[in-house]
MMTF fields as JSON, N, C-alpha, C and O atoms, coordinates in Angstrom:
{
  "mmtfVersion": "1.0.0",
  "mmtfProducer": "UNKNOWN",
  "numBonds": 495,
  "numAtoms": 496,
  "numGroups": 124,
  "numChains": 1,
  "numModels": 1,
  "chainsPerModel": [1],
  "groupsPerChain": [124],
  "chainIdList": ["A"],
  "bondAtomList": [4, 2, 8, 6, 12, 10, 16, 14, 20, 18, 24, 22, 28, 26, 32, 30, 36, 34, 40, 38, 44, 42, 48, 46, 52, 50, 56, 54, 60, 58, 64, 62, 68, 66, 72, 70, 76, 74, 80, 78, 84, 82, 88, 86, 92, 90, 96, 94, 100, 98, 104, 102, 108, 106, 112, 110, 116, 114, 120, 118, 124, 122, 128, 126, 132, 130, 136, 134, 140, 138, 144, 142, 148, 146, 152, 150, 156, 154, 160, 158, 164, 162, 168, 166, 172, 170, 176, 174, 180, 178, 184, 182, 188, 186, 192, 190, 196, 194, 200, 198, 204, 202, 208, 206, 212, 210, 216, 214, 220, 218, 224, 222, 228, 226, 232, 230, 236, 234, 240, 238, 244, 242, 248, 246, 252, 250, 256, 254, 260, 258, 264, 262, 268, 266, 272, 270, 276, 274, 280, 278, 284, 282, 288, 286, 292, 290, 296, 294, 300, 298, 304, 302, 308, 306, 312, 310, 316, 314, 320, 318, 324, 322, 328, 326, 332, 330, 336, 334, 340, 338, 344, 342, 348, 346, 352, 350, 356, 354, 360, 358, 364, 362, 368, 366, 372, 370, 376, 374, 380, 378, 384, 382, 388, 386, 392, 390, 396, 394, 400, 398, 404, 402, 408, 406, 412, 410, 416, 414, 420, 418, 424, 422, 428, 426, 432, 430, 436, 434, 440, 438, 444, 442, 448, 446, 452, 450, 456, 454, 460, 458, 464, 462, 468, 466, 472, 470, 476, 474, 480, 478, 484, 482, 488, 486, 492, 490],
  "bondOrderList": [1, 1, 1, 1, 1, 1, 1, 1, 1, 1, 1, 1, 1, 1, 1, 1, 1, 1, 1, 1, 1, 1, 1, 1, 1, 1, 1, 1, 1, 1, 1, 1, 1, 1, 1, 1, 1, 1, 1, 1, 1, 1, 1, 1, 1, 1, 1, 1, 1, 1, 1, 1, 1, 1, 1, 1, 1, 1, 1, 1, 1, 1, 1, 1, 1, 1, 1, 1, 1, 1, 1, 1, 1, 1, 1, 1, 1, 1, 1, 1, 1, 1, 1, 1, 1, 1, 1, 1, 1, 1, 1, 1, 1, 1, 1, 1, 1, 1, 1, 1, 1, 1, 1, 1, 1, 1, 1, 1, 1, 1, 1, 1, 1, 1, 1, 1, 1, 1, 1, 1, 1, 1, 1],
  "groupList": [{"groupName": "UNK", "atomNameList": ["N", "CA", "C", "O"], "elementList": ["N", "C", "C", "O"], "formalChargeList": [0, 0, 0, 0], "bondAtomList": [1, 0, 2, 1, 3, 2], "bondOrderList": [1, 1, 2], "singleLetterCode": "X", "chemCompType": "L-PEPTIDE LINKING"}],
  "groupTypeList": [0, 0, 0, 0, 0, 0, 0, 0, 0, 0, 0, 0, 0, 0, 0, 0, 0, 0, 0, 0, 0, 0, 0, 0, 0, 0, 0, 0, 0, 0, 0, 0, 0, 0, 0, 0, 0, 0, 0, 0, 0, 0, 0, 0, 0, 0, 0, 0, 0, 0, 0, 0, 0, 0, 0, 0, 0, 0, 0, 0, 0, 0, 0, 0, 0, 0, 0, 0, 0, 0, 0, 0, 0, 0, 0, 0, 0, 0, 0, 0, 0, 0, 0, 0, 0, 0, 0, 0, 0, 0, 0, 0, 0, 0, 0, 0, 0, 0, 0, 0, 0, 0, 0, 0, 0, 0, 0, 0, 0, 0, 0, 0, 0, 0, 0, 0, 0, 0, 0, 0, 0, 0, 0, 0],
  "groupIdList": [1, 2, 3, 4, 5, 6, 7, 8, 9, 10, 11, 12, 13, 14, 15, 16, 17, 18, 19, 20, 21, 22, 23, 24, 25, 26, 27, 28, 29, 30, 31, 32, 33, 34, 35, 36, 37, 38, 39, 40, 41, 42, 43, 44, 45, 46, 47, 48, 49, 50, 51, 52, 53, 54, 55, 56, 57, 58, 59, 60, 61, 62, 63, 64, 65, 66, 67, 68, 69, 70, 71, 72, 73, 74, 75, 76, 77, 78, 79, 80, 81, 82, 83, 84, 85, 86, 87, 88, 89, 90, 91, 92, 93, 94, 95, 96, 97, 98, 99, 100, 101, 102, 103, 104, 105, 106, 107, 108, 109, 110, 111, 112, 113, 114, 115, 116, 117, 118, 119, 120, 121, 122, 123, 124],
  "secStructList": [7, 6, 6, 6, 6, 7, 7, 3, 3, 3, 3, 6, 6, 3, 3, 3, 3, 3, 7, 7, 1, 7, 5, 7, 6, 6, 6, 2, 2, 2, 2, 2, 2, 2, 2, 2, 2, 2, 2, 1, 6, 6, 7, 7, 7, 7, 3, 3, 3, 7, 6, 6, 7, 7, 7, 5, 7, 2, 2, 2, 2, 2, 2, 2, 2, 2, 2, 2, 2, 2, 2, 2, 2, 2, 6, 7, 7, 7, 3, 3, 3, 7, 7, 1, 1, 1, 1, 1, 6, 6, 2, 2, 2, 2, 6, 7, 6, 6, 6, 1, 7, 3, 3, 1, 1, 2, 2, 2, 2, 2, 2, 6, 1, 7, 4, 4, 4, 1, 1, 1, 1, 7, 7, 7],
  "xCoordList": [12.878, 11.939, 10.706, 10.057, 10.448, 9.332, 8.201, 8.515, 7.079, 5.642, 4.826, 3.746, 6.246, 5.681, 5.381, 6.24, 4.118, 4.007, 3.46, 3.28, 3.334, 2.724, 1.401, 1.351, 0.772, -0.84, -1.267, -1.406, -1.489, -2.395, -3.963, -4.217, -4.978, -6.571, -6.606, -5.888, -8.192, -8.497, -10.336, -11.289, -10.11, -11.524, -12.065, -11.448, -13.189, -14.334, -13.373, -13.396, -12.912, -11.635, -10.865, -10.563, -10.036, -9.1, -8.129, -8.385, -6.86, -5.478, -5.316, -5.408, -5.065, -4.687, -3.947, -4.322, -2.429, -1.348, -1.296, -0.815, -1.703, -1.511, 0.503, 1.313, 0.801, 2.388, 2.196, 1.155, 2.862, 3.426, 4.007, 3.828, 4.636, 4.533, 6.047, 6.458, 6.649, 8.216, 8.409, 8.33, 8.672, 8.875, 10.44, 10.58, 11.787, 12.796, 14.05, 13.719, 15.14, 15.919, 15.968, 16.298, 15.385, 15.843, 14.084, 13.75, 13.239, 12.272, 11.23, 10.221, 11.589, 11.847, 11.525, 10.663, 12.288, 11.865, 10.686, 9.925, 10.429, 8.82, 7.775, 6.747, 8.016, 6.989, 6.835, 5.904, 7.974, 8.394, 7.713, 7.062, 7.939, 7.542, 5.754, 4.999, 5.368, 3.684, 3.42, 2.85, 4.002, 3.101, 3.397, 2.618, 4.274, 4.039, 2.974, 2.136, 3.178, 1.862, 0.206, -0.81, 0.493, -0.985, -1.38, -2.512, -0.198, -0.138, -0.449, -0.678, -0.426, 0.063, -1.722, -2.569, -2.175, -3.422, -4.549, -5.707, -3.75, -5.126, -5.279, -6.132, -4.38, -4.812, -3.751, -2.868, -4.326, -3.386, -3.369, -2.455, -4.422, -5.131, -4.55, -4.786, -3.871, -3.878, -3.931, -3.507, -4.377, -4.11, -2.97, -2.898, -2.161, -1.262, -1.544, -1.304, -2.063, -2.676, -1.224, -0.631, -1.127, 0.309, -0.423, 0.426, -1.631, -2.34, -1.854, -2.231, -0.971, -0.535, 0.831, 1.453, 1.736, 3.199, 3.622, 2.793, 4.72, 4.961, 6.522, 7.159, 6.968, 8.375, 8.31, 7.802, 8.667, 9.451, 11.06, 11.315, 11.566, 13.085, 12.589, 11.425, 13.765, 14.198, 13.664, 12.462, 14.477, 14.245, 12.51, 12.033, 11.922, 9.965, 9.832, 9.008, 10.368, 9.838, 10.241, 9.558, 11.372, 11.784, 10.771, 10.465, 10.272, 9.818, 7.931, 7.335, 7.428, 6.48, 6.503, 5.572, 7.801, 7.562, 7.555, 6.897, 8.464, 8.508, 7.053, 6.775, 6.252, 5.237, 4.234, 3.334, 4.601, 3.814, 3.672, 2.65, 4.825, 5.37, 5.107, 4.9, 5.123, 4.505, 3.1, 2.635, 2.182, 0.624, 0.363, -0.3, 1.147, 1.228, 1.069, 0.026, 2.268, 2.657, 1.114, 0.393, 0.948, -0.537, -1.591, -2.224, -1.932, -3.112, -3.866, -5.079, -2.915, -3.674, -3.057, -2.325, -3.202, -2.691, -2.287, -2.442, -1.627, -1.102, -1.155, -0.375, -2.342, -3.126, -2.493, -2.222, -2.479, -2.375, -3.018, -3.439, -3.207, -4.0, -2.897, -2.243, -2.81, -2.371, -2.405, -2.407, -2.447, -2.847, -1.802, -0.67, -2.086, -0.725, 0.007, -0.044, 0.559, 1.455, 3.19, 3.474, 4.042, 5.247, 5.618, 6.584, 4.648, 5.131, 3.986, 3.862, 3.306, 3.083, 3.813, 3.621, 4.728, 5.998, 7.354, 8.416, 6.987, 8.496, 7.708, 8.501, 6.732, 6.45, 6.436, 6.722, 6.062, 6.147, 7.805, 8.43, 8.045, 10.138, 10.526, 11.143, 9.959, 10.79, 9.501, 10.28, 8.851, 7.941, 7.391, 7.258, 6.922, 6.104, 4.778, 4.087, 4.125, 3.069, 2.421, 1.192, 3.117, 2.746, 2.733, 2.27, 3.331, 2.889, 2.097, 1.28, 2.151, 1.163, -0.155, 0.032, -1.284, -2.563, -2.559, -2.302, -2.966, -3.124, -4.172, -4.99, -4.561, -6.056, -6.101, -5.337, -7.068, -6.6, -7.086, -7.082, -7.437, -7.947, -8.587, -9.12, -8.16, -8.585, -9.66, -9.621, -10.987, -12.348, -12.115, -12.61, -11.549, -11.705, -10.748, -11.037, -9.674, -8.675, -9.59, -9.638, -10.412, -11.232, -12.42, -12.858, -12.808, -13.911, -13.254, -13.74, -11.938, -11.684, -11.416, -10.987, -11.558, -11.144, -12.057, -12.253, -12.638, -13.589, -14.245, -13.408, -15.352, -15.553, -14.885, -14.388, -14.675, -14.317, -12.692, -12.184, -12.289, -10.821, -10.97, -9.834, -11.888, -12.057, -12.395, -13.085, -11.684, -11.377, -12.806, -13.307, -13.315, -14.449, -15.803, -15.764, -16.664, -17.818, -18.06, -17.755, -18.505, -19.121, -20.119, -20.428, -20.472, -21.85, -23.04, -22.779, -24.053, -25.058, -26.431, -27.485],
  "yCoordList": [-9.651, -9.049, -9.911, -9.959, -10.568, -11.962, -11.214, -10.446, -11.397, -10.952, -9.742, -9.165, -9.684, -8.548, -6.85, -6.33, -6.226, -5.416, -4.69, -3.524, -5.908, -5.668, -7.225, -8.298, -6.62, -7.772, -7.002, -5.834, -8.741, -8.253, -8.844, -9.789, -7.844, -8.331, -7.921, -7.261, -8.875, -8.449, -8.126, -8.798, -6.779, -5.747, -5.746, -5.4, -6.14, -6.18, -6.992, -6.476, -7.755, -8.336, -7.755, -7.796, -6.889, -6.134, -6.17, -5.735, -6.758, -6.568, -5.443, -4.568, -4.934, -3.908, -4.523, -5.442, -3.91, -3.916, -2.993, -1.948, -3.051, -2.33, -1.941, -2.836, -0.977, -0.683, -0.05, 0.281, -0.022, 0.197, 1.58, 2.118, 2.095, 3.779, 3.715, 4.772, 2.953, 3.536, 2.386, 1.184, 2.924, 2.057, 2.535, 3.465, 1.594, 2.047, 0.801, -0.36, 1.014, -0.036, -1.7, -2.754, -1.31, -2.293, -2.769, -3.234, -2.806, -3.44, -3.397, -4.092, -2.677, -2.272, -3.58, -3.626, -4.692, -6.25, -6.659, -6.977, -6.646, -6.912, -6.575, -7.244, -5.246, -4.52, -4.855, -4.91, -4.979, -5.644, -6.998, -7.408, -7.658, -9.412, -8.988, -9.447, -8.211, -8.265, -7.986, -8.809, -6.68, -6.837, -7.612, -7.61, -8.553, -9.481, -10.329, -10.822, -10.474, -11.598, -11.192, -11.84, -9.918, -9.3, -9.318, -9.601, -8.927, -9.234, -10.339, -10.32, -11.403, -12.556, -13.3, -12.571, -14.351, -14.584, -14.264, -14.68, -13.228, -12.603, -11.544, -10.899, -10.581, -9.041, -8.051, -7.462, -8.167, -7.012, -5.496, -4.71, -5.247, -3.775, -4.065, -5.191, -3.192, -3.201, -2.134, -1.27, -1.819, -0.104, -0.915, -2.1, 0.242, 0.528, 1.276, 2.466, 0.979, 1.684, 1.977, 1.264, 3.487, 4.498, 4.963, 5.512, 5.136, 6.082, 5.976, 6.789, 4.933, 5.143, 5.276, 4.441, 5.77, 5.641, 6.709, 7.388, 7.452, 8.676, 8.827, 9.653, 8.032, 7.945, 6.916, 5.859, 7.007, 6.405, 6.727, 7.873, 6.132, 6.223, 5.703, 5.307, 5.577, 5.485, 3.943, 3.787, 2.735, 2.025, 1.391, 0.482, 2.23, 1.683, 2.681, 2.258, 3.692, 4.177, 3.206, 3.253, 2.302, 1.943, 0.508, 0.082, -0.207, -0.906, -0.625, -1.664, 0.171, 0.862, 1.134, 0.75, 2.006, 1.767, 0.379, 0.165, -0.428, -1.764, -2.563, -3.495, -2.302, -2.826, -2.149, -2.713, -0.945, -0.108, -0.59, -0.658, -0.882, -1.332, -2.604, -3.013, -3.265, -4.911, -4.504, -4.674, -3.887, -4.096, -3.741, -4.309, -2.54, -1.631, -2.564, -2.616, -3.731, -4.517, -5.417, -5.576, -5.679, -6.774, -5.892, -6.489, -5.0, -4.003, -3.778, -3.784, -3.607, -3.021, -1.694, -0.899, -1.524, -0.096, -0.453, -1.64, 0.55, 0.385, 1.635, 2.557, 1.628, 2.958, 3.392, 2.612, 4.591, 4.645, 5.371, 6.477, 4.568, 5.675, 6.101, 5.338, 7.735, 8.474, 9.572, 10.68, 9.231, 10.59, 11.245, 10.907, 12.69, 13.284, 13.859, 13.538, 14.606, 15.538, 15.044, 15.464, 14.102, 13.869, 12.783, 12.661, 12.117, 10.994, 11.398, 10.798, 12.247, 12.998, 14.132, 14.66, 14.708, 15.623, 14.817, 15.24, 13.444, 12.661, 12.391, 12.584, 12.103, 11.588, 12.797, 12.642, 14.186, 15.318, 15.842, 16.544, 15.233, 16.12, 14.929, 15.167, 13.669, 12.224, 12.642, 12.486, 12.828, 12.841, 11.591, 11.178, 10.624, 9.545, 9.664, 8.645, 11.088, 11.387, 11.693, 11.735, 11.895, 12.149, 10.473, 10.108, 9.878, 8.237, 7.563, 6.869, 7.604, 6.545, 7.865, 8.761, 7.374, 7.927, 7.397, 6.29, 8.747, 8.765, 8.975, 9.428, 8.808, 9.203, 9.201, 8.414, 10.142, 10.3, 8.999, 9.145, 7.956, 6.805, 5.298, 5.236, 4.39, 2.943, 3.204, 3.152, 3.589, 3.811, 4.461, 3.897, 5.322, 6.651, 5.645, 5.749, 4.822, 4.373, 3.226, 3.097, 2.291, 1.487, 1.784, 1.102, 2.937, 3.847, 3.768, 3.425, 4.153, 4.846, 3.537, 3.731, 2.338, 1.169, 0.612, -0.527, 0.652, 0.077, -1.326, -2.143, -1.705, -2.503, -3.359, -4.153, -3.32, -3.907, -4.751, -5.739, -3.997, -4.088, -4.812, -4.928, -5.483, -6.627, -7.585, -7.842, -8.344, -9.648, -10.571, -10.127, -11.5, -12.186, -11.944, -11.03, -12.69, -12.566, -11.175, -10.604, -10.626, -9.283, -8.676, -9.506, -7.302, -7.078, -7.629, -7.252, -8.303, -7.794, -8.65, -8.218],
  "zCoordList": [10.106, 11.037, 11.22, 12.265, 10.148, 10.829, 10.038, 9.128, 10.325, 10.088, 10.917, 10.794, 12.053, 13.047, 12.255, 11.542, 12.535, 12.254, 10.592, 10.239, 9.928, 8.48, 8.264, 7.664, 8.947, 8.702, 7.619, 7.257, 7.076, 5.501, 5.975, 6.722, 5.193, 5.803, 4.271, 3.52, 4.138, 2.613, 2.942, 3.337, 2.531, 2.719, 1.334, 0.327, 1.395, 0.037, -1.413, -2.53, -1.239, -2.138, -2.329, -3.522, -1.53, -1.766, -0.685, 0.438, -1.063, 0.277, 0.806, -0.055, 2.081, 2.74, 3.537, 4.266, 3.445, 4.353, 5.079, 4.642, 6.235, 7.696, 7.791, 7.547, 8.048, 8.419, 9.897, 10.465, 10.113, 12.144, 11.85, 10.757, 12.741, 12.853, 12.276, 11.796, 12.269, 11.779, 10.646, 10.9, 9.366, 8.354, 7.797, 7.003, 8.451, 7.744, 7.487, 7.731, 7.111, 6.809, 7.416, 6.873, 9.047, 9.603, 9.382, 10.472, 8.7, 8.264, 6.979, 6.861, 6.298, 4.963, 4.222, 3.345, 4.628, 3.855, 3.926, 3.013, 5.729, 5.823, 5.375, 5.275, 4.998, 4.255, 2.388, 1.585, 2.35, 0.619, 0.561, -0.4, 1.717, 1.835, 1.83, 0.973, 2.747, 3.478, 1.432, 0.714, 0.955, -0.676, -1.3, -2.253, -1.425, -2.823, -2.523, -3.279, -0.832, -0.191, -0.439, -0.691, -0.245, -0.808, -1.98, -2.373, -2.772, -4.407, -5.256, -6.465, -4.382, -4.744, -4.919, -4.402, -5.443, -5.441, -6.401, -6.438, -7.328, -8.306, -7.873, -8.483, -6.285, -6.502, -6.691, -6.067, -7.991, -8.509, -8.106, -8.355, -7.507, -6.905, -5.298, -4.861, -4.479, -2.59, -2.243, -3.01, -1.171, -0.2, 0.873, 1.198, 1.242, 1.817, 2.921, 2.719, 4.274, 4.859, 6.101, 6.91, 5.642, 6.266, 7.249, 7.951, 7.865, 8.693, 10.094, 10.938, 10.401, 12.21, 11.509, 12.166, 10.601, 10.206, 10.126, 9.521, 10.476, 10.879, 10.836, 11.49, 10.088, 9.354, 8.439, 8.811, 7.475, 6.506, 5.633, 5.261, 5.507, 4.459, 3.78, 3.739, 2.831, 1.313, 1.446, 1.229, 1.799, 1.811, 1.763, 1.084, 2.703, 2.59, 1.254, 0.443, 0.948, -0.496, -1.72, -2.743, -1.63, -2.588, -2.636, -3.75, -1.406, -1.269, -1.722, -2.006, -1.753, -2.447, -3.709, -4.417, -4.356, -5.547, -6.508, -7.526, -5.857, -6.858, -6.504, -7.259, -5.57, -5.502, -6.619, -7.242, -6.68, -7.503, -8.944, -9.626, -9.225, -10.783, -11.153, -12.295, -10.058, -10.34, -10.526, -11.652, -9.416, -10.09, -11.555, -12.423, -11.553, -12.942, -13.739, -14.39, -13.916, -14.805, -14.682, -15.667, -14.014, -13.582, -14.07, -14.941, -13.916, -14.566, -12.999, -12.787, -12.128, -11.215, -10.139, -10.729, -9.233, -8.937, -7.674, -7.388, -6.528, -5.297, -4.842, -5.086, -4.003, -3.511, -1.523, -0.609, -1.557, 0.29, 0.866, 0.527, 2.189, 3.054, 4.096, 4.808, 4.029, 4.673, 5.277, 4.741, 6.949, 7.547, 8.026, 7.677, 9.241, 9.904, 8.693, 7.506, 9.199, 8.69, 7.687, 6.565, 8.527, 7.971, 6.956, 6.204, 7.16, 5.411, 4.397, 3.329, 4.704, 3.39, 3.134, 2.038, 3.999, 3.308, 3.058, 2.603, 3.519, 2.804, 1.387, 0.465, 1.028, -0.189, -1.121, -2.308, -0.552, -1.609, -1.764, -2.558, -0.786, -1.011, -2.332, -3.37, -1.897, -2.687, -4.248, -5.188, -4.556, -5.561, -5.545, -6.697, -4.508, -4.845, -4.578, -4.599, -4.245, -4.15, -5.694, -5.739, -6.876, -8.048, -8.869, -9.949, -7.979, -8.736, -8.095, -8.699, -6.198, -6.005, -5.058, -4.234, -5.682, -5.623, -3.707, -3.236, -2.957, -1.625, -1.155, -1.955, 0.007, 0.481, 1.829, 2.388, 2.751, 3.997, 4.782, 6.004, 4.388, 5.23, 4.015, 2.907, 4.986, 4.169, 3.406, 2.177, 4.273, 3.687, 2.029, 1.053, 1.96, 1.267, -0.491, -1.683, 0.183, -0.974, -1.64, -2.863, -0.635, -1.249, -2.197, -3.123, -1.737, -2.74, -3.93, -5.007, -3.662, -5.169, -5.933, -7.07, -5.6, -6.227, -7.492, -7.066, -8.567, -9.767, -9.379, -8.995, -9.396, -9.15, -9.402, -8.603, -11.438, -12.061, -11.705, -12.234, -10.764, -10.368, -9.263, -8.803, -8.43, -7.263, -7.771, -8.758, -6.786, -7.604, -7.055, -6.022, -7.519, -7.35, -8.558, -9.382, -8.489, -9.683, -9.581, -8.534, -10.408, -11.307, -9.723, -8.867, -9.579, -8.484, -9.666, -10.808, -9.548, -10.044, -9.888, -10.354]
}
């Protein structure tokens, strides 16, 4: 599928992968490829920003959790922003709402981020 549709931007030292409104088999990779790229560099911490996505399968869940498990492994986390109604009832039917920490918008997932957990010199 190329690079179409999963831009990575990095907000206050932190990756955010943008996803497109339909996340399913037939691009499922791209989205696997856009996090290791975000991952990749020293940030172990990314938001996942779901807020224009309004389907997902198995496949973008499975592709989320192994992203999940790599930061884990790195000591960092894999946060989402998610609005609308239906992939927050795919994530409560699938239970990946009890592993990866959600929030209704980018703003709101970056808050919840520790300083300590952005990458670059200390604030002070």
């Amino acid at each position: 599928m190329g690079d179409v549709g999963f831009p990575v931007e990095v907000i206050g030292g932190v990756p955010v992968v943008a996803a497109p409104e339909d996340i399913d088999i037939t691009n499922a990779e791209g989205l696997r490829a856009a996090l290791g790229q975000a991952a990749g560099g020293g940030h172990e911490t990314l938001v996942v920003d779901l807020t224009r996505t309004r389907f997902c399968d198995s496949a973008a869940i499975h592709a989320l959790v192994d992203a999940h498990k790599r930061a884990r492994a790195a000591g960092g986390q894999v946060l989402l922003a998610v609005s609308g109604t239906a992939v927050p009832r795919i994530f409560e039917i699938t239970g990946i709402d009890r592993v990866l920490p959600r929030f209704p918008s980018v703003a709101e997932a970056l808050e919840h981020i520790p300083a300590a957990e952005r990458p670059g010199p200390p604030p002070g």
